[in-house]
C-alpha positions in Angstrom: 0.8 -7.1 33.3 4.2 -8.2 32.7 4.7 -10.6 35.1 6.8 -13.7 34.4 8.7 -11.3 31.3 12.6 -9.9 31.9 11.9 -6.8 30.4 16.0 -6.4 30.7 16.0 -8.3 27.5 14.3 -6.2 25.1 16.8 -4.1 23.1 14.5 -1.2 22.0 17.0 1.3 20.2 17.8 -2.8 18.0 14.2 -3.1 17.7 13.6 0.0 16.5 16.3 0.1 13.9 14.6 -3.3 12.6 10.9 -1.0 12.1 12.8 1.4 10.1 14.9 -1.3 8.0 11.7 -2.9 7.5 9.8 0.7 6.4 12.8 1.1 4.5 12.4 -2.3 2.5 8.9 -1.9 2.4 8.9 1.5 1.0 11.6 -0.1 -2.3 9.2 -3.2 -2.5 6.4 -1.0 -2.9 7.8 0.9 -5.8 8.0 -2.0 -8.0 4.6 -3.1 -7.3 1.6 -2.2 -9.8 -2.0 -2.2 -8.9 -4.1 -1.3 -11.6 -8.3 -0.4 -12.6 -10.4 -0.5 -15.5 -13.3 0.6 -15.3 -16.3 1.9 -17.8 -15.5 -1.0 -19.7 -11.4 -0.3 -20.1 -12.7 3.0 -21.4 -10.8 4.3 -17.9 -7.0 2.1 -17.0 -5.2 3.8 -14.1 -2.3 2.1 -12.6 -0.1 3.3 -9.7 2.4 1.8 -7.7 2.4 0.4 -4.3 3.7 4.0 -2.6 0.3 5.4 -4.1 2.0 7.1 -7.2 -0.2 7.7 -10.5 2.0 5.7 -13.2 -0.1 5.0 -16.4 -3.4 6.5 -16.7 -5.4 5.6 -20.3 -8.6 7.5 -21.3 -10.5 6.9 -24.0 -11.0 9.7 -26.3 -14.9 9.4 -26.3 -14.9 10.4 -23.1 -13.1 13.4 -23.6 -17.2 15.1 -24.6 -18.4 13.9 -21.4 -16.6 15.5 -18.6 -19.5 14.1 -16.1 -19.0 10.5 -17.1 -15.2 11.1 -17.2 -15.2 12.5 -13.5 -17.6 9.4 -12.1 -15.2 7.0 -14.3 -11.8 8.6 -12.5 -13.0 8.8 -9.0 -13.8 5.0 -9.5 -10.6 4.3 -10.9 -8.9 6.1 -8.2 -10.9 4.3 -5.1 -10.1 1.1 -6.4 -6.8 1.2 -7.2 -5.7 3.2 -3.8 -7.9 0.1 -1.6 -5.9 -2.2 -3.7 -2.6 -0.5 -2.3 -3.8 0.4 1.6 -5.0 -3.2 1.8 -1.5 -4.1 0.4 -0.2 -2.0 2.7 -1.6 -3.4 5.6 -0.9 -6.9 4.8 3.2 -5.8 4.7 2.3 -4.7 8.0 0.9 -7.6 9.8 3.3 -9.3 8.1 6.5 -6.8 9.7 4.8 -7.2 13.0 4.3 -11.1 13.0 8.6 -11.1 13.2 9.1 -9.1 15.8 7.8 -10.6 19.1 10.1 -9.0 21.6 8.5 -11.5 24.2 9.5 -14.4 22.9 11.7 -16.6 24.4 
C-alpha cells in the first residue's frame, strides 16, 4: 500500500502540532465570522458566529401572542443559520487538509 513512499520522512508529532495550530486558528477565525437568518419575513433575525454561538437574536413583538408561530419561526432560524456555519466549517476543513500532504515529495 505504501510502496515506493519513505515513510522515515513523515514527522508525525510536526504534523500534528500543525492540526492543532490550524484548529487553533480556525477556532479565532471562527469567532469573528457572522452567519445570520431572517426568516417570517425579518419578523425572526438570529445571528451567531462561526463557533455556533447565539449573538443577536431579534423578535418581533407580534409574535410574542403566537407562541406556535414563534416556535416554527425559531427552529427555522436556528437550522439555517447552524448549516450555514457546519458547511463553513467543513470548507475550513478541506481547506486545512489540502496543505498537508505528508506524501509529497
Amino acid at each position: 500500500m505504501f510502496e515506493g513512499i519513505d515513510l522515515s520522512k513523515i514527522n508525525l508529532g510536526e504534523m500534528m502540532n500543525q492540526v492543532q495550530d490550524m484548529a487553533a486558528k480556525a477556532k479565532e477565525d471562527g469567532a469573528s465570522k457572522v452567519f445570520s437568518s431572517k426568516v417570517g419575513g425579518g419578523m425572526i433575525e438570529l445571528s451567531i458566529n462561526g463557533n455556533s454561538e447565539v449573538i443577536d437574536l431579534q423578535i418581533d413583538d407580534s409574535l410574542l401572542e403566537d407562541k406556535d408561530s414563534l416556535q416554527i419561526l425559531l427552529i427555522s432560524a436556528m437550522n439555517d443559520v447552524i448549516k450555514q456555519s457546519d458547511d463553513n466549517k467543513k470548507a475550513q476543513a478541506l481547506n486545512m487538509m489540502g496543505g498537508m500532504n505528508p506524501f509529497a515529495k
